[in-house]
C-alpha positions as a printed NumPy array, in Angstrom:
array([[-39.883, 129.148, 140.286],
       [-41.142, 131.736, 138.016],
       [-37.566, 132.712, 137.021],
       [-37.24 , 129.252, 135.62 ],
       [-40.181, 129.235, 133.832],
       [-39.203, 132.93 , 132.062],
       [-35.973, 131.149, 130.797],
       [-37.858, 128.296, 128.662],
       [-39.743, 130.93 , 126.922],
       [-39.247, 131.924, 123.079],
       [-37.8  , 135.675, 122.905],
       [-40.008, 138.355, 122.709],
       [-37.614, 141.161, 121.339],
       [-37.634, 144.301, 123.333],
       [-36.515, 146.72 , 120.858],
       [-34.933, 148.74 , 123.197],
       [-33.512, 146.234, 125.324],
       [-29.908, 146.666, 124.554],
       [-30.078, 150.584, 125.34 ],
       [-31.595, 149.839, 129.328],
       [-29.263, 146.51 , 129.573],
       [-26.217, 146.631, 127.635],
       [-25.021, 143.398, 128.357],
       [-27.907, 141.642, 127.508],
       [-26.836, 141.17 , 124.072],
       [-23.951, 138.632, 125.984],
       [-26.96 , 136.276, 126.748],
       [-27.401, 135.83 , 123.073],
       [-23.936, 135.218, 121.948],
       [-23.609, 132.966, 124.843],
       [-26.214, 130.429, 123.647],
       [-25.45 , 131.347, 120.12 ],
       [-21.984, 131.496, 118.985],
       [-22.532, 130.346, 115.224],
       [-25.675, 133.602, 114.667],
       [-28.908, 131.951, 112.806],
       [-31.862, 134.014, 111.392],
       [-33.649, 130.995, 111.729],
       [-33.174, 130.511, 115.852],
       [-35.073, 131.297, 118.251],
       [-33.919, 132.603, 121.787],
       [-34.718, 131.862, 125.654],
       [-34.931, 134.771, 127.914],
       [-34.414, 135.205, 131.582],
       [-36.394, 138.186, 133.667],
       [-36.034, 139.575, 137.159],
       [-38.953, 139.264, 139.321],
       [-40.136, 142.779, 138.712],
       [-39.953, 144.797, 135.04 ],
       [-37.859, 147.339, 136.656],
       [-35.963, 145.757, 138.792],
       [-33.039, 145.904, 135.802],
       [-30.175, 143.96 , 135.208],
       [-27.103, 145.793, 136.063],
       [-23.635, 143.806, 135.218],
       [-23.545, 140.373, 134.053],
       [-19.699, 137.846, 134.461],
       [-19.511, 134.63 , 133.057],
       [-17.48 , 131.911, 135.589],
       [-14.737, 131.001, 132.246],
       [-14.233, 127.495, 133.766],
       [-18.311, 125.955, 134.55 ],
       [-20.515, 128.579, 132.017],
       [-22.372, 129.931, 134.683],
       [-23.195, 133.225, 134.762],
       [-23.379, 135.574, 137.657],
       [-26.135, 138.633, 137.115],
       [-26.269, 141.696, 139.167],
       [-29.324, 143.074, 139.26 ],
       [-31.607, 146.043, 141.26 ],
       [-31.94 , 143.774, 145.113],
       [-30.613, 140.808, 143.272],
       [-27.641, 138.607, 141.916],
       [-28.82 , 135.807, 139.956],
       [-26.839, 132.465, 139.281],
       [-28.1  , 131.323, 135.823],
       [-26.899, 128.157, 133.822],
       [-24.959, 128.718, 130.34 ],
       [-29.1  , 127.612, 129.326],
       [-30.028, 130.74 , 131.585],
       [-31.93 , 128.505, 133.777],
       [-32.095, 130.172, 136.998],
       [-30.156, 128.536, 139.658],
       [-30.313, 130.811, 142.844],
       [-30.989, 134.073, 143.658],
       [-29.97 , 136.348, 146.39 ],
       [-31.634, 139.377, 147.574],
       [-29.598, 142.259, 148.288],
       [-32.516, 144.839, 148.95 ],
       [-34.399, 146.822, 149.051],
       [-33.61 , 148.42 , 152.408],
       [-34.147, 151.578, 153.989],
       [-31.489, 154.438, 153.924],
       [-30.403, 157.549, 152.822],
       [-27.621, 158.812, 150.997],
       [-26.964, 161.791, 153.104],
       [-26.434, 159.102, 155.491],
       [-22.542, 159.407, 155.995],
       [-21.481, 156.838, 157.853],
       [-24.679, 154.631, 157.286],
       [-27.094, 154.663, 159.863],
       [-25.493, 150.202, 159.87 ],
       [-22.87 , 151.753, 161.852],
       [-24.209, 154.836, 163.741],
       [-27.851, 156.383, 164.126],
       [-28.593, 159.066, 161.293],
       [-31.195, 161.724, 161.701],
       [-32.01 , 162.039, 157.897],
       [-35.718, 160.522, 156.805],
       [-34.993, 156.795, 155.748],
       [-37.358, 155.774, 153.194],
       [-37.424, 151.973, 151.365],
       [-34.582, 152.09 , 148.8  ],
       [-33.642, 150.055, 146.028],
       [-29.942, 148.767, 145.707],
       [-28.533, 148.907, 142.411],
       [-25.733, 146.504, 141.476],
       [-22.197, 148.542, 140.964],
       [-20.009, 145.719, 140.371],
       [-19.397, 142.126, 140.351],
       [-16.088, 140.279, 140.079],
       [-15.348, 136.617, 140.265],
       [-12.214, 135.918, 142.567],
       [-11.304, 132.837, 141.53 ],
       [ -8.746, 132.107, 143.77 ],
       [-10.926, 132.   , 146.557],
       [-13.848, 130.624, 144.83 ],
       [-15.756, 133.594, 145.727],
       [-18.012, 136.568, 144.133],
       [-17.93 , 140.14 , 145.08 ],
       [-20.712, 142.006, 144.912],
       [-20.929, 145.547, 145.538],
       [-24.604, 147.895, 145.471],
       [-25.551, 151.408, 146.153],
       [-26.925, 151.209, 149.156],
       [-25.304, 152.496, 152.629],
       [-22.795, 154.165, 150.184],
       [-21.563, 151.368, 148.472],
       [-21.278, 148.401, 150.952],
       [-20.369, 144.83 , 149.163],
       [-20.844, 141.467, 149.679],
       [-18.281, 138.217, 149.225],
       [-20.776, 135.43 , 148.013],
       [-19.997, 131.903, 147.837],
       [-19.861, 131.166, 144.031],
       [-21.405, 127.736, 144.138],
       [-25.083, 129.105, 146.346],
       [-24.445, 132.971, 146.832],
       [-24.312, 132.169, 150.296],
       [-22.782, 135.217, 152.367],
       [-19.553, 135.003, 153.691],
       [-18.654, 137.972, 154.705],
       [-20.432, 141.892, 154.626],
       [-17.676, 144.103, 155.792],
       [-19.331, 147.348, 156.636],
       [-17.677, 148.686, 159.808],
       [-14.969, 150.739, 159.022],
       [-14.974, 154.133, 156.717],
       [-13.23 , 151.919, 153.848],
       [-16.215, 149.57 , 153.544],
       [-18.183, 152.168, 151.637],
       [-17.265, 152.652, 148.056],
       [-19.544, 154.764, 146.269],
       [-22.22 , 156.438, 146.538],
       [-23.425, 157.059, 143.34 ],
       [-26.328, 155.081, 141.776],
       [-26.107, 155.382, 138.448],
       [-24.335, 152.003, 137.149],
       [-21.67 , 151.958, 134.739],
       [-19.395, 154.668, 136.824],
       [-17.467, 151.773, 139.177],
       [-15.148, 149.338, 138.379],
       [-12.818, 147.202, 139.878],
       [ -9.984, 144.951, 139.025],
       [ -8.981, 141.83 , 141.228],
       [ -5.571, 140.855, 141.159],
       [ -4.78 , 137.123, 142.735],
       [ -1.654, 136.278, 144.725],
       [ -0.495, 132.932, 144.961],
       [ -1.056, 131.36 , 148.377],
       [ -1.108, 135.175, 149.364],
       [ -3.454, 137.609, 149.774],
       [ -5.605, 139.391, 146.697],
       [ -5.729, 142.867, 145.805],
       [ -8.802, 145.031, 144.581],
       [ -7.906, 147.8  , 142.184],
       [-11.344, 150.182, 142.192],
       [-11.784, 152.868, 140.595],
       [-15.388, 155.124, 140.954],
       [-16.944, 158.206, 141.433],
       [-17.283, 160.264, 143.843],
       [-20.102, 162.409, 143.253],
       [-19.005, 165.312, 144.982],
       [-17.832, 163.288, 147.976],
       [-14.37 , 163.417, 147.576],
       [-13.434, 163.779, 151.508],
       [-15.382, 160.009, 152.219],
       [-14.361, 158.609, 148.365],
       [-11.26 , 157.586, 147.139],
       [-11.806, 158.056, 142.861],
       [ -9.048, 155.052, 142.699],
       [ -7.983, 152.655, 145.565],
       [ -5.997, 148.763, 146.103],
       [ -7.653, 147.185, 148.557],
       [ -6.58 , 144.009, 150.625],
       [ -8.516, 140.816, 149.613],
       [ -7.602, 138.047, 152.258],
       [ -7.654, 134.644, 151.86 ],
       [-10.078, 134.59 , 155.361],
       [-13.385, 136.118, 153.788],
       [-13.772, 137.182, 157.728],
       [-10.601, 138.915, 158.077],
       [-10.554, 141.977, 159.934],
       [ -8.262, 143.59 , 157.156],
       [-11.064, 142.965, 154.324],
       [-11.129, 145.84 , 151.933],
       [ -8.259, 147.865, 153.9  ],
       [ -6.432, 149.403, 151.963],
       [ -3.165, 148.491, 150.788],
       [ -1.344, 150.834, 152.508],
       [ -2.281, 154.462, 154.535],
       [  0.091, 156.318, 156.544],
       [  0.109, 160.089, 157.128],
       [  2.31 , 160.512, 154.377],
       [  1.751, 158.1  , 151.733],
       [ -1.432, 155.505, 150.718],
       [ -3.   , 153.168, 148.011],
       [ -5.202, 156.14 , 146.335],
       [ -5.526, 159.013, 144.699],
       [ -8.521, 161.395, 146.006],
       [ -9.96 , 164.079, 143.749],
       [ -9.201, 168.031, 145.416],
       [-11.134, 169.984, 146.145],
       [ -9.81 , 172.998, 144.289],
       [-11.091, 170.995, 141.295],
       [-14.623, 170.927, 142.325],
       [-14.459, 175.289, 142.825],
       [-12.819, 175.024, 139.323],
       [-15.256, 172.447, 137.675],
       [-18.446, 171.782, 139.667],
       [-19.488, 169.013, 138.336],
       [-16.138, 167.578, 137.733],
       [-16.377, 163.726, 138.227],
       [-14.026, 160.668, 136.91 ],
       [-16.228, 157.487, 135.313],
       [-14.909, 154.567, 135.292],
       [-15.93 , 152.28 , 132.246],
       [-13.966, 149.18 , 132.193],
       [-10.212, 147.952, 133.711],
       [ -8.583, 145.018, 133.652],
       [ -5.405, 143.381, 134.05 ],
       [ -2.22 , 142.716, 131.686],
       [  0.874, 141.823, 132.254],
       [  2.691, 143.162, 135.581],
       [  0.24 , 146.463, 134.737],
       [ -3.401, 147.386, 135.649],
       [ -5.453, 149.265, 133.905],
       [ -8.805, 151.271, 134.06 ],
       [-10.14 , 153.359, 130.938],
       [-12.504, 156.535, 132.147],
       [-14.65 , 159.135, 130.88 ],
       [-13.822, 162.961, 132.719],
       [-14.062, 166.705, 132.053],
       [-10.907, 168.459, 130.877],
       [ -9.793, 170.942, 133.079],
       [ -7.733, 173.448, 131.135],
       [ -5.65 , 176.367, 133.223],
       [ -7.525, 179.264, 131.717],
       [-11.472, 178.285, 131.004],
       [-13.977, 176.679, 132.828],
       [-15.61 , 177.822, 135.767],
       [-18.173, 176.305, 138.216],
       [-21.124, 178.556, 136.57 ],
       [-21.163, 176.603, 133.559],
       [-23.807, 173.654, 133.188],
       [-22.12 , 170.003, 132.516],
       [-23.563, 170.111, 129.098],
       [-20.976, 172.486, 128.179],
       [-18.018, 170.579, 129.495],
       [-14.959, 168.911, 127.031],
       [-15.161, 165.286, 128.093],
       [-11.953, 163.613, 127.714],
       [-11.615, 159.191, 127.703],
       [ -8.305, 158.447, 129.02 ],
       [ -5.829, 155.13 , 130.015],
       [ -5.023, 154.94 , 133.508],
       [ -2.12 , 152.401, 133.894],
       [ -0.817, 151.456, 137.885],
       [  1.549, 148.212, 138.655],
       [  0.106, 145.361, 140.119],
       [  2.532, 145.762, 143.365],
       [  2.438, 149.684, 143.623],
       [  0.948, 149.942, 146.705],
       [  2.25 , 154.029, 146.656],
       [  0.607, 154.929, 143.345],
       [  3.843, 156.109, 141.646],
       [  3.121, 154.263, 139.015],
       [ -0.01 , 156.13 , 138.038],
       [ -0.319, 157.291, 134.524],
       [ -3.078, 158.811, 132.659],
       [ -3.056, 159.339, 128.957],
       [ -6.098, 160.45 , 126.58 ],
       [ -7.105, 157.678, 124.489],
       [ -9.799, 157.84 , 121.02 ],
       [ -9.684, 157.312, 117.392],
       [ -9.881, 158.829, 114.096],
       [-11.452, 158.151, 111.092],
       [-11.774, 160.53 , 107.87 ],
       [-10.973, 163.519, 109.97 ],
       [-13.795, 162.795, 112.288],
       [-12.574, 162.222, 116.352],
       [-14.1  , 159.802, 118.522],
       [-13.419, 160.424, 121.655],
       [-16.706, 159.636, 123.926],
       [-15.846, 156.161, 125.492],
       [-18.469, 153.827, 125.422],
       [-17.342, 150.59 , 126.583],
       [-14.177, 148.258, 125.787],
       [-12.921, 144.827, 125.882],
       [ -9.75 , 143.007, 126.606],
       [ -8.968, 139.928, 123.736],
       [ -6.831, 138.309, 121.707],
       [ -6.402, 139.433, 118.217],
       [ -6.363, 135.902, 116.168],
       [ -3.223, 135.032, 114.194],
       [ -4.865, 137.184, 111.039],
       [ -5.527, 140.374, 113.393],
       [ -2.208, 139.978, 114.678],
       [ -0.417, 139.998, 111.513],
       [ -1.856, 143.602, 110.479],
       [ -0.992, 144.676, 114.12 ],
       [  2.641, 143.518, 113.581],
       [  1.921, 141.722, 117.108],
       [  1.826, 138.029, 118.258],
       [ -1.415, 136.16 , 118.224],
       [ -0.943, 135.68 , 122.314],
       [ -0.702, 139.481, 122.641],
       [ -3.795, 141.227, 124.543],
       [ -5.637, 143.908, 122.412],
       [ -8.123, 145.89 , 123.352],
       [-11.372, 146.491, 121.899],
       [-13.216, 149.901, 122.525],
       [-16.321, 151.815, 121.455],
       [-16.164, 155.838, 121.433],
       [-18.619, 158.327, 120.451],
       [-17.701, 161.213, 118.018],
       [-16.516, 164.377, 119.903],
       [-15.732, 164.844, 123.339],
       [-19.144, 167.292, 124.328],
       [-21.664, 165.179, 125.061],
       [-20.995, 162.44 , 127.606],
       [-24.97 , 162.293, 129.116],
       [-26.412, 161.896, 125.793],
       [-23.728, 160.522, 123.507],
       [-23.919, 160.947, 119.554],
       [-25.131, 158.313, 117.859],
       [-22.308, 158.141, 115.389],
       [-19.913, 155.739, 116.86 ],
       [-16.574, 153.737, 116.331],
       [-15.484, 150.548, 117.458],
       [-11.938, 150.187, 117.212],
       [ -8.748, 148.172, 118.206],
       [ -5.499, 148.999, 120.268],
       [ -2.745, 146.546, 120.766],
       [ -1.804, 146.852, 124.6  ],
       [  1.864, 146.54 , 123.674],
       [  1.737, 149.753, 121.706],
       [  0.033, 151.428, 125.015],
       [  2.796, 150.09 , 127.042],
       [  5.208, 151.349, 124.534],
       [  3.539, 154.926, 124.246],
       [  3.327, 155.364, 128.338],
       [  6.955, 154.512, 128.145],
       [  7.976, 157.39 , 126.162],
       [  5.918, 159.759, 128.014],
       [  7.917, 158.474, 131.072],
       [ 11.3  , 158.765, 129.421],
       [ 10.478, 162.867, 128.168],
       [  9.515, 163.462, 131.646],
       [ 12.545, 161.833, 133.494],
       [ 15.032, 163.755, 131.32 ],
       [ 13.1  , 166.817, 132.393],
       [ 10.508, 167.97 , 129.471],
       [  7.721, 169.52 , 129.98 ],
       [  5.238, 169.076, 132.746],
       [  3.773, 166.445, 134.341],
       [  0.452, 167.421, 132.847],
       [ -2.463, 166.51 , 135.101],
       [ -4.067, 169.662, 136.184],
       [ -6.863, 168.181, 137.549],
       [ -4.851, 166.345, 140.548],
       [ -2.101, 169.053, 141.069],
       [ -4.276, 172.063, 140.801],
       [ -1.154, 173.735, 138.534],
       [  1.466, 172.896, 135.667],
       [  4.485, 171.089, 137.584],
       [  7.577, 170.825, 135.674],
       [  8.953, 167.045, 135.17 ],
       [ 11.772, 166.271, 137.126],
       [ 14.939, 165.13 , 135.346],
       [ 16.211, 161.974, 137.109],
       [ 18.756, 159.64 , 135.429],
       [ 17.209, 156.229, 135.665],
       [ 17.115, 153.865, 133.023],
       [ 13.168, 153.579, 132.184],
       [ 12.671, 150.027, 130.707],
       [  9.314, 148.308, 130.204],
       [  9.033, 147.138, 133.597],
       [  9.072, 150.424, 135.529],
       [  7.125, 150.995, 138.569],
       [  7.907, 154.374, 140.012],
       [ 10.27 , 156.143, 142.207],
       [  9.459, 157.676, 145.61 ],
       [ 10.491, 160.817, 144.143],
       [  7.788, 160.422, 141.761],
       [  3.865, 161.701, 141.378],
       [  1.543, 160.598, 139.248],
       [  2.1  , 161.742, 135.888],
       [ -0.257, 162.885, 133.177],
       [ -0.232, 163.585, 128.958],
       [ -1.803, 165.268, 126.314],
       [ -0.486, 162.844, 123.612],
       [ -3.767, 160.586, 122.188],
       [ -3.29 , 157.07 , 122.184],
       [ -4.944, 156.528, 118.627],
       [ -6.193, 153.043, 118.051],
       [ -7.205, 151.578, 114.747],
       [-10.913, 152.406, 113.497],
       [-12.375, 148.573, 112.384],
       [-15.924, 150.053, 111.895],
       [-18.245, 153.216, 111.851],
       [-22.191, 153.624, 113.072],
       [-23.919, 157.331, 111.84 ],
       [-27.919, 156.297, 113.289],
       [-27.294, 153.472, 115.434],
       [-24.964, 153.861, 118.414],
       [-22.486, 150.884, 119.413],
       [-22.752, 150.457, 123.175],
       [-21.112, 147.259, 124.222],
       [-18.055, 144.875, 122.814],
       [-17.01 , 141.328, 122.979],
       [-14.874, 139.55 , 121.34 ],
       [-13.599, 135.715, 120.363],
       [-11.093, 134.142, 118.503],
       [-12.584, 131.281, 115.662],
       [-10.068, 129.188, 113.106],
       [ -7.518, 132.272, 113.567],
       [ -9.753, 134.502, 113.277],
       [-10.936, 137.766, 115.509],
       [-14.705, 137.974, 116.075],
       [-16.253, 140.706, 117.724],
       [-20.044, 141.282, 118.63 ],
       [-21.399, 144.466, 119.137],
       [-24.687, 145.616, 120.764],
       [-26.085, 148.698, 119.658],
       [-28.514, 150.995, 121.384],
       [-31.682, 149.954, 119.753],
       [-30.643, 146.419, 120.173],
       [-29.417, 145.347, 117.224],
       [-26.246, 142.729, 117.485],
       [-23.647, 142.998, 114.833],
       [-20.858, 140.626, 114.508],
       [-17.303, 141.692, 112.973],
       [-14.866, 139.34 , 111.328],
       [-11.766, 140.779, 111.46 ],
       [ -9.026, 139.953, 108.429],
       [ -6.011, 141.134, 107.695],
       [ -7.066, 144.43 , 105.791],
       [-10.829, 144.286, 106.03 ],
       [-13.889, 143.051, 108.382],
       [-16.867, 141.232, 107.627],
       [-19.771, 142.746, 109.431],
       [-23.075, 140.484, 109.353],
       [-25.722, 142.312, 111.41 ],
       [-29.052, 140.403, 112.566],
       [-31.825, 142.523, 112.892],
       [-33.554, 141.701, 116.734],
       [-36.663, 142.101, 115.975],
       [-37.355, 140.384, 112.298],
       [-34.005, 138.273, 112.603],
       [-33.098, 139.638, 108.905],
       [-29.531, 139.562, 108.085],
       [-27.591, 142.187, 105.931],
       [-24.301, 142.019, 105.102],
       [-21.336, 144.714, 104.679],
       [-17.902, 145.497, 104.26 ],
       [-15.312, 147.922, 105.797],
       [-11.587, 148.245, 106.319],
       [ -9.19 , 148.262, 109.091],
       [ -7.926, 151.946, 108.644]])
């Protein structure tokens, strides 16, 4: 196939690569864990130049790697010879299309449209891939993981459509597994206006029978009381363009939790007239329990860095790791503690066209955990208010309520979800002025923490964290010239 002949040929470096496909840079470290300026690279392409890869997962136990691209998801070898494909358009629609014309006739023009990957989780409990596009409003697929065979398309019920939205990068999700039980997705998206048909955060059921009639309900919806959290609409009079975007999430402990890029909404400014250029953008930490399935656990604190007085605030993308037994030490953590590596922006203005000058920088998730915790205590005893404007449309006072808060704490039903103003500050490994960071990975070598970066002109940099500095070598893609530097964990 001509998809196995692309992935036997020598790289030809597409200097701006890494700024279109942002995990591309993956492929590289993939095949090349030691980085050699004297290597040369395979390549894989989609059929068509702009058919563009979207998200890319990596099965942890066989290598292979799952691709979702524009009408396609790719099964590649850990060589990136291509295994199987699977078409997943393009089709015709239309977005105004609400429910999809799949379910009931729709008298908007249909016209032949493409359908661009949104997200793609391995379950590995059930051996199985989800795959979810933008067409018909964000219907998904479960896909064998062995031949992307279909086993299921739910796509009859309002639940079954996710999102709307097509740009990529705004959508994640988070399975949790159950033994012998059930799964649960965690999803988190945007809404793009549609808040009536679109959850912004969700659990959905995963059963173990792919053709379940309770696929992707959700958790639990009553009149009173359900697994989400939908965006008002006295927000949208307040802040047009108000949206939340979801940038990464995963899972820790008993806790889940999704990191997002979102306007500020502040009681006195801000009005619908203004354009979205001139909005504050704030990156918070959304943290739910795994087994919430009311959402009182829902907590949402602004996260960033600092470095020499300069903020970085503009999320733009993260990674859950280990720190390494070195890393750990300066973190006063254990070596089998989960950290979190994230990328920010400076400022908090300019979330369509982010500043180049960029941060990557660490947070231990036990230090999350523990400042979440204290917001939770302040409120209980009664302080303040519960700070999250943007859900509750006003300032509502915290309620005291003598419970003992300890690490484990899930919510009462007394509760709602509560908000902060507090930034959870991380610790700045290494600054970019010209060349902005846009993706994160990271591995642990000898003791050792070793993250790779991909940058927006498609350079790959790769950080050797010690105990009080880093080691950056950076590999230049397109004359494979390395340079060496310094910096320090601040």
């Amino acid at each position: 196939m001509e998809g196995q002949r692309d992935s036997k040929r020598t790289l030809k470096q597409n200097p701006g690569c890494f700024s279109k496909l942002s995990f591309m840079w993956w492929l590289l470290v993939l095949i090349l864990p030691e980085v050699s300026c004297e290597q040369s690279f395979t390549t894989f392409h989609p059929e068509r130049r702009e058919w563009a890869f979207n998200h890319m997962t990596v099965h942890k136990k066989t290598g292979a790697l799952y691709i979702g691209a524009v009408n396609r998801v790719y099964q590649l070898a850990g060589n990136l010879t291509l295994l199987v494909s699977h078409d997943t358009g393009p089709e015709d629609d239309n977005k105004a299309c609400y429910p999809p014309l799949i379910v009931q006739p729709c008298t908007e023009p249909l016209v032949s449209t493409n359908n661009i990957n949104k997200l793609l989780l391995i379950d590995y409990s059930q051996n199985r891939l989800l795959a979810c596009g933008s067409l018909y409003q964000g219907v998904c697929k479960l896909l064998r993981l062995d031949d992307l065979f279909i086993l299921v398309e739910p796509s009859h019920k309002k639940e079954h459509y996710l999102s709307s939205v097509n740009q990529t990068g705004t959508m994640y999700g988070v399975i949790v597994p159950s033994q012998g039980k059930d799964g649960t997705l965690f999803i988190g998206t945007a809404v793009d206006g549609k808040q009536d048909y679109f959850p912004t955060i969700s659990s959905r059921k995963l059963p173990l029978d792919p053709e379940s009639s309770a696929m992707l309900d959700y958790e639990l919806h009553t009149d009173f009381v359900s697994s989400l959290i939908k965006i008002p609409s006295d927000t949208l009079a307040l802040v047009s363009h108000f949206d939340i975007y979801y940038i990464y999430g995963f899972a820790s402990g008993n806790f889940v939790y999704f990191l997002t890029v979102q306007p500020e909404t502040p009681e006195n400014s801000m009005s619908s007239s203004g354009p979205s250029n001139d909005l504050f953008y704030t990156s918070r930490i959304v943290r739910l329990c795994k087994d919430d399935h009311k959402f009182h656990s829902y907590v949402s604190l602004p996260i960033g860095c600092v470095r020499n007085r300069i903020e970085y605030r503009l999320l733009q993308a993260a990674y859950l790791g280990k720190p390494g037994r070195v890393l750990a030490a300066s973190l006063n953590i254990s070596a089998q503690d989960d950290v979190l590596f994230a990328i920010f922006s400076k400022g908090q203005k300019q979330y369509l066209h982010p500043p180049d000058d960029s941060a990557l920088c660490v947070f231990s998730i036990r230090d999350i955990n523990a400042q979440i915790k204290e917001r939770m205590q302040s409120c209980y005893q009664g302080e303040g208010n519960l700070e999250l404007n943007w859900l509750l449309g006003k300032d509502v006072p915290c309620t005291k309520a003598p419970v003992p808060i300890d690490d484990s704490f899930c919510g009462l039903d007394i509760n709602q979800p509560l908000g902060g103003s507090q930034l959870v500050t991380g610790h700045t490994l290494y600054t970019e002025s010209r060349d902005r960071m846009t993706s994160v990975t990271s591995y642990v070598y000898n003791g050792y923490c070793v993250a790779f970066v991909g940058t927006k002109s498609g350079r790959l940099k790769k950080v050797s964290l010690e105990c009080r500095s880093c080691f950056l070598e950076r590999c230049a893609s397109d004359k494979l010239r390395c340079v060496q530097y310094w910096t320090c964990l601040s």
